[in-house]
N, C-alpha and C positions, 0 to 999 in steps of 0.2 A: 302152555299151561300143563298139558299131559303131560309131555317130556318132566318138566319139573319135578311132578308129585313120585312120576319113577326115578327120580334120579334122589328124591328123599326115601324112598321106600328101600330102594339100596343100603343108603348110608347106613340105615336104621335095621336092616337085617344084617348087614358086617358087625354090627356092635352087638345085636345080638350074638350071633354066629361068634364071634372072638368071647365072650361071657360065657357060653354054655363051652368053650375051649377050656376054659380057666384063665385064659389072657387077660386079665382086667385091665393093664394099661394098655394097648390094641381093641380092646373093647371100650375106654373112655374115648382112646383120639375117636375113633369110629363115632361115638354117640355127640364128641364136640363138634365136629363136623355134621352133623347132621341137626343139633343144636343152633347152631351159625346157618346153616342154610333157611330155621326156621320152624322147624319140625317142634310143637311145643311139648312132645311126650319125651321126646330128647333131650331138652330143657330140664324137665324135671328129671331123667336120668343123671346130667351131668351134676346137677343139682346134689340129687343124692350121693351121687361118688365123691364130689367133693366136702359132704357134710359128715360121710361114714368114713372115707377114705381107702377107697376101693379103686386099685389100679390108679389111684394120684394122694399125694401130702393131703390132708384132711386142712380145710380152708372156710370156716363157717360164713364169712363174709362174702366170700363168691358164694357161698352154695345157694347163700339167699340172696345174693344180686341174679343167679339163674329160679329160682323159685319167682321169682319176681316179674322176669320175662315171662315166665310160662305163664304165671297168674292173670297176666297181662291180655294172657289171649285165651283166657277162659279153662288152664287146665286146672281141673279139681284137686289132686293129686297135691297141684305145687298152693293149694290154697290152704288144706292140711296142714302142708310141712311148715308151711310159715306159721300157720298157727303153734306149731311145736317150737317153732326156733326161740317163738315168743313168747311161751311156755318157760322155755328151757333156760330161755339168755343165749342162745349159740347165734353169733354173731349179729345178733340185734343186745339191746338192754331190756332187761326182765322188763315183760309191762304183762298182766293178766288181762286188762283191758283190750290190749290190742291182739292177745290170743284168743280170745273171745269173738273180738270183729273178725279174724280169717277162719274160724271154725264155723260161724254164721255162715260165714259167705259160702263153704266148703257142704254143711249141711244143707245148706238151698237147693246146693246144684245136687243134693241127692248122697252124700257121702254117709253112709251109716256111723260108723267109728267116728265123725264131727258132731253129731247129732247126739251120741251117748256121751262124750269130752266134756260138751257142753252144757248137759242135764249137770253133771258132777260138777262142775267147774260154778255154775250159776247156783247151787245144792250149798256147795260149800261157802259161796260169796252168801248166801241168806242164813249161814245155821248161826254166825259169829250174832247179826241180829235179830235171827229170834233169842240164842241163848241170855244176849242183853235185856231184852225184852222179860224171858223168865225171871231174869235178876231182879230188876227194876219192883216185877210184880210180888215175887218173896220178898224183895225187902221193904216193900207199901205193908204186905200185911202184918209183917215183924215189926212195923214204923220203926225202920233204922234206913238210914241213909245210906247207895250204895258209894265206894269208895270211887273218886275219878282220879 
């Protein structure tokens, strides 16, 4: 079990170490490797490189097939980004609904930056019915019918 966690602690200081080089691709194999072996902060690194396209071709569908893994084992980080992707449309289909449920999840475990997304994000799903709602109530005391 020891042996392991050093032999991931590795992986995951060469891909640092190749990053702060300027190596990005030597710095991605390094972080897919240590990805693969497990390592879920690598995960969401490969994640991002493949969604920014840093040291490899920019690939939204893997970045969130690795967002996905990571999510899977609890990292916060990769529960954000899915919320972005799903935000954004990058290799998911637009849905604000389901940027919503990984921004939840993201702000549970403590993410600050999920927790403000989501003030605004639920801010702006409530302003379309209040503004309905002032409509409705100008046009009762105008008695004119609002147009649908």
């Amino acid at each position: 079990m020891k042996r392991e966690s050093v032999r991931r602690m590795s992986l995951e200081r060469r891909a640092a170490q190749g990053e702060a080089r300027g190596d990005l691709r030597g710095a991605f194999a390094w972080a897919l490797r240590a990805a693969r072996a497990g390592h879920e902060n690598e995960m969401v690194c490969v994640g991002f490189a493949l969604h920014e396209g840093k040291g490899v071709r920019k690939d939204f569908k893997k970045a969130v097939a690795w967002y996905r893994k990571a999510a899977s084992r609890g990292a916060v980080a990769a529960l954000w980004n899915l919320g972005l992707c799903y935000q954004d449309g990058h290799g998911v289909h637009q849905s604000l609904p389901r940027a919503v449920f990984w921004f939840r999840k993201a702000a549970a475990k403590g993410h600050v930056e999920a927790r403000s997304k989501l003030r605004r994000l639920l801010a702006q799903k409530r302003a379309p019915l209040r503004d309905a709602a002032r409509v409705a109530a100008t046009a009762s005391r105008a008695q004119i019918r609002p147009r649908r």
